[in-house]
Backbone as CSV, one residue per row, in Angstrom:
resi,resn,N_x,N_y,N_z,CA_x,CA_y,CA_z,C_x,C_y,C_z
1,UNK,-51.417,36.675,122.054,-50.807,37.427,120.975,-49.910,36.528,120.127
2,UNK,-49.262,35.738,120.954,-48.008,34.646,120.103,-49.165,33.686,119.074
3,UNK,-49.971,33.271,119.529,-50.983,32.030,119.093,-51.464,33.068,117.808
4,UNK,-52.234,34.281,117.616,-52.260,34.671,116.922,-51.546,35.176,115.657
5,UNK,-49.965,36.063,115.891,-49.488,35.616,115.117,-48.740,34.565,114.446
6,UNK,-48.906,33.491,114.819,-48.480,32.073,114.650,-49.591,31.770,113.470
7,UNK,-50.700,31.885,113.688,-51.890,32.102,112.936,-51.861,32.318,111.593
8,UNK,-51.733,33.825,112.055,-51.556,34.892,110.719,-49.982,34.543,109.708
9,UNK,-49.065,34.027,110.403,-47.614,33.784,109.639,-48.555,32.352,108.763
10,UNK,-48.825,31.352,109.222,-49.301,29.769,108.708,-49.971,30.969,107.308
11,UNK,-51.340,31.306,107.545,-52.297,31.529,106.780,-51.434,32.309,105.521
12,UNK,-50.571,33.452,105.825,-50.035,34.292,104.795,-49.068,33.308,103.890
13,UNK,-48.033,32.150,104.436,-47.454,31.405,103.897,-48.377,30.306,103.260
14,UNK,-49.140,30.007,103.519,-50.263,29.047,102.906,-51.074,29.904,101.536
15,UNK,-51.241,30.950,101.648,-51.523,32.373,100.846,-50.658,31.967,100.042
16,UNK,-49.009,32.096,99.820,-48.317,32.701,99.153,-47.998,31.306,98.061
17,UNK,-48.347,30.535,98.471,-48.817,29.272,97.767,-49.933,28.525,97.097
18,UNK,-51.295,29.567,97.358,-52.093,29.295,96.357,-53.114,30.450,96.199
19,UNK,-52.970,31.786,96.499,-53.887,32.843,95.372,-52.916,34.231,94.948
20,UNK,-53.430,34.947,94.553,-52.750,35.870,93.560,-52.408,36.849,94.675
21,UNK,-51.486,37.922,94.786,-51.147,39.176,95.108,-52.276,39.870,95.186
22,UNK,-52.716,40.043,94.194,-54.104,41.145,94.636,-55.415,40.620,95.720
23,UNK,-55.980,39.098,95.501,-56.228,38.871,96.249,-55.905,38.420,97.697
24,UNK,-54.884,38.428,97.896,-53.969,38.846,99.446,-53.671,39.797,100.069
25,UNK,-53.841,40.973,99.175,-53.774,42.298,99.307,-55.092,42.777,100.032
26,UNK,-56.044,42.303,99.407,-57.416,42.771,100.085,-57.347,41.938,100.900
27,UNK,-57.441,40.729,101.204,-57.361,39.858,102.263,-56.151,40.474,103.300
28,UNK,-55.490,40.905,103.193,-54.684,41.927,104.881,-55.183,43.083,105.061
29,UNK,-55.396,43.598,104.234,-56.427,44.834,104.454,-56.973,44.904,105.060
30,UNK,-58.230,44.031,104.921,-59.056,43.826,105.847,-59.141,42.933,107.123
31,UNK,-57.840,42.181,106.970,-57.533,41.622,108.277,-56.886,42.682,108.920
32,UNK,-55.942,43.555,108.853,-55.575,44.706,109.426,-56.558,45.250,109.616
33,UNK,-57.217,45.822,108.978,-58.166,46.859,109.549,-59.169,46.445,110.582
34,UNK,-59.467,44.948,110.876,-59.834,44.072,111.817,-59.417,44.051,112.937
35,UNK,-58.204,44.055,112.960,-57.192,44.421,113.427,-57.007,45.286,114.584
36,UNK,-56.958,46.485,113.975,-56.746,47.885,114.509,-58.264,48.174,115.201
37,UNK,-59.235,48.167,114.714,-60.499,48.031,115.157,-60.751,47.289,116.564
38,UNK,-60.316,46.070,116.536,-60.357,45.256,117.809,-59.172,46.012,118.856
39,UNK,-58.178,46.516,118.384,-57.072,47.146,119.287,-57.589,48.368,119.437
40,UNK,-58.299,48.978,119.097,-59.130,50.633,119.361,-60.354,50.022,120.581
41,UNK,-61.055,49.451,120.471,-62.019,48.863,120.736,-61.588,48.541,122.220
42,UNK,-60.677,48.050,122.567,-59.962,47.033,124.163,-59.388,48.853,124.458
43,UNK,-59.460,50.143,124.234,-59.108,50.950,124.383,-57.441,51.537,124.625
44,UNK,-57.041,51.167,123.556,-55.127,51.415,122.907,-55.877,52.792,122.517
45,UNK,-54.410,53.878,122.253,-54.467,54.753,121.599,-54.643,54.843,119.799
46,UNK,-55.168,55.341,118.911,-54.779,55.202,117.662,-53.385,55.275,117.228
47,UNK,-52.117,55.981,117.874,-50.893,55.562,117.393,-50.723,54.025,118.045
48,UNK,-50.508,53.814,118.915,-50.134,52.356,119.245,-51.196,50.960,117.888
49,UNK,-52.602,51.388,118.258,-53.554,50.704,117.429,-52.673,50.598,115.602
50,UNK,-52.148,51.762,115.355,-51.206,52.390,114.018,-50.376,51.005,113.745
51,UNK,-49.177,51.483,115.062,-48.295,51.126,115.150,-48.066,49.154,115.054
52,UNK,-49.191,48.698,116.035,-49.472,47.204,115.660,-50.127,46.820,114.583
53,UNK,-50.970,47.810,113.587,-51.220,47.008,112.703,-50.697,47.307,111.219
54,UNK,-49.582,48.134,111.455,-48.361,48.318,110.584,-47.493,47.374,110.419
55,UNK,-47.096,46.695,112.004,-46.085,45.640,112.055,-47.197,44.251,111.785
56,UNK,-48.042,43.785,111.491,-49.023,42.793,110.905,-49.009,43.175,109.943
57,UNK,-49.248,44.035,109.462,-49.015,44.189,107.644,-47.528,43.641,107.114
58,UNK,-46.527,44.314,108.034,-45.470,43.627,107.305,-45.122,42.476,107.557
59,UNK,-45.461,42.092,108.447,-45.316,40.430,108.609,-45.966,39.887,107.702
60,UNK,-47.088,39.783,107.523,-48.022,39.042,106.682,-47.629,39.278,105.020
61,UNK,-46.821,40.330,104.566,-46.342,40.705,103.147,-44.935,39.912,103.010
62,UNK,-44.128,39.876,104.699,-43.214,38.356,104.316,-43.529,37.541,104.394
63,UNK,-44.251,36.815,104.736,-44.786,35.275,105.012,-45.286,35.231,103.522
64,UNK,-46.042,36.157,103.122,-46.484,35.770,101.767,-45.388,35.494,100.901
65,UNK,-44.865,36.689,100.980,-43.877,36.461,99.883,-42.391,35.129,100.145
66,UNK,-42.717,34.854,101.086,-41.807,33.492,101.999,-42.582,32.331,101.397
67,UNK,-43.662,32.355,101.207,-44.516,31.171,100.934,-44.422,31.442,99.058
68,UNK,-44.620,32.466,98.824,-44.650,32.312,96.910,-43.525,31.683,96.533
69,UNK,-42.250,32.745,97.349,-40.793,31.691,96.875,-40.698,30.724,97.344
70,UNK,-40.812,29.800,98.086,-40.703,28.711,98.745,-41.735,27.545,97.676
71,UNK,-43.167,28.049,97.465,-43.585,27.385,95.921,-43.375,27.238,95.140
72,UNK,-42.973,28.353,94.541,-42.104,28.249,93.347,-40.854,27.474,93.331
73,UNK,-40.296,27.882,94.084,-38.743,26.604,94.330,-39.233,25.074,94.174
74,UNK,-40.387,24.918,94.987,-40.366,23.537,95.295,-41.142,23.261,93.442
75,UNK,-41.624,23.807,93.234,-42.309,23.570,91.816,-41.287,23.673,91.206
76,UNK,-40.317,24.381,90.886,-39.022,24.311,90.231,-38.413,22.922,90.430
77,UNK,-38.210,22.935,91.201,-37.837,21.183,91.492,-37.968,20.165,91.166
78,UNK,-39.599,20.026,91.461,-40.632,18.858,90.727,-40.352,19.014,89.193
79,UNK,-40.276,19.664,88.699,-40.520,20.111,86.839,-38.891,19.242,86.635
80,UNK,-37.663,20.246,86.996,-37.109,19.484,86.828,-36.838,18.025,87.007
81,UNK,-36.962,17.699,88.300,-36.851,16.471,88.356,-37.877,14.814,87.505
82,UNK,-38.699,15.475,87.270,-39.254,14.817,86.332,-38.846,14.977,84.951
83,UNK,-38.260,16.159,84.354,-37.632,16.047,83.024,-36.200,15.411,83.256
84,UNK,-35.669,15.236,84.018,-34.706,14.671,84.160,-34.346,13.417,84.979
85,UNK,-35.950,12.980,85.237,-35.945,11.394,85.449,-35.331,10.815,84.590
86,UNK,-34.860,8.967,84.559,-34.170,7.847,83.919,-35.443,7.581,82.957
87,UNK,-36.469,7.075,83.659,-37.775,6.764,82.857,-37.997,7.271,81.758
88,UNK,-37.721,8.803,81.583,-37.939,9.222,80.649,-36.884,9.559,79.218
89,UNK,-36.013,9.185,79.549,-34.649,9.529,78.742,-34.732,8.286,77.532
90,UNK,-34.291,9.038,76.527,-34.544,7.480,75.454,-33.735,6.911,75.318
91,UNK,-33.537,5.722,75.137,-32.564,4.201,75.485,-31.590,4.744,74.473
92,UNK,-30.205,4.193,74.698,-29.443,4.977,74.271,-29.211,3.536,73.343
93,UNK,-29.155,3.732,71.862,-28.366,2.637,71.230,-27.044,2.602,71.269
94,UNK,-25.851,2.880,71.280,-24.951,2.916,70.682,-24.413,3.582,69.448
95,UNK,-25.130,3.994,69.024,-25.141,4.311,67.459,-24.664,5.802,67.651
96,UNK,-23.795,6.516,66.852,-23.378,7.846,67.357,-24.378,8.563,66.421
97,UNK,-25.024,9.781,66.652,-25.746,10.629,65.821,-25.510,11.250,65.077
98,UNK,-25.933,11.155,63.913,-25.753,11.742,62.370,-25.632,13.103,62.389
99,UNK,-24.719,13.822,61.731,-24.785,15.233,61.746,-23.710,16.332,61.545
């Protein structure tokens, strides 16, 4: 169970860093409903079967959303830090600017 969701946290944070919301959306869906199916199946009740693949849904909707902000930050970063590299700044003459 640990190995698995260890799994599912990597994949949703790896998610939240390179496809859209909607397609992640169907992608837990149907991993939930995979899910619950395999936990009906080993013979759980449908509330318990419910109940675990309620708490996988919400895990997997933070990891995503753990992984979008965590991209975005780090892309925030990069942007700046390249506009505000030395390399790029123009040589400063001395000369005070007209105006």
């Amino acid at each position: 169970m640990l190995k698995s969701t260890l799994i599912v946290v990597a994949v949703s944070v790896a998610a939240g860093a390179t496809i859209r919301a909607w397609a992640f959306a169907i992608f837990a869906f149907l991993l939930v409903a995979a899910w619950g199916a395999m936990i009906l199946l080993r013979g759980s009740s449908f509330a318990e079967a419910s109940v675990s693949c309620l708490q996988l849904l919400a895990l997997m909707e933070i990891c995503y959303l753990a992984g979008l902000f965590a991209f975005a930050l780090w892309a925030h970063i990069q942007k700046r830090r390249k506009r505000d590299s030395i390399a790029d700044r123009p040589h400063m003459t001395g000369k005070r600017p007209h105006g």
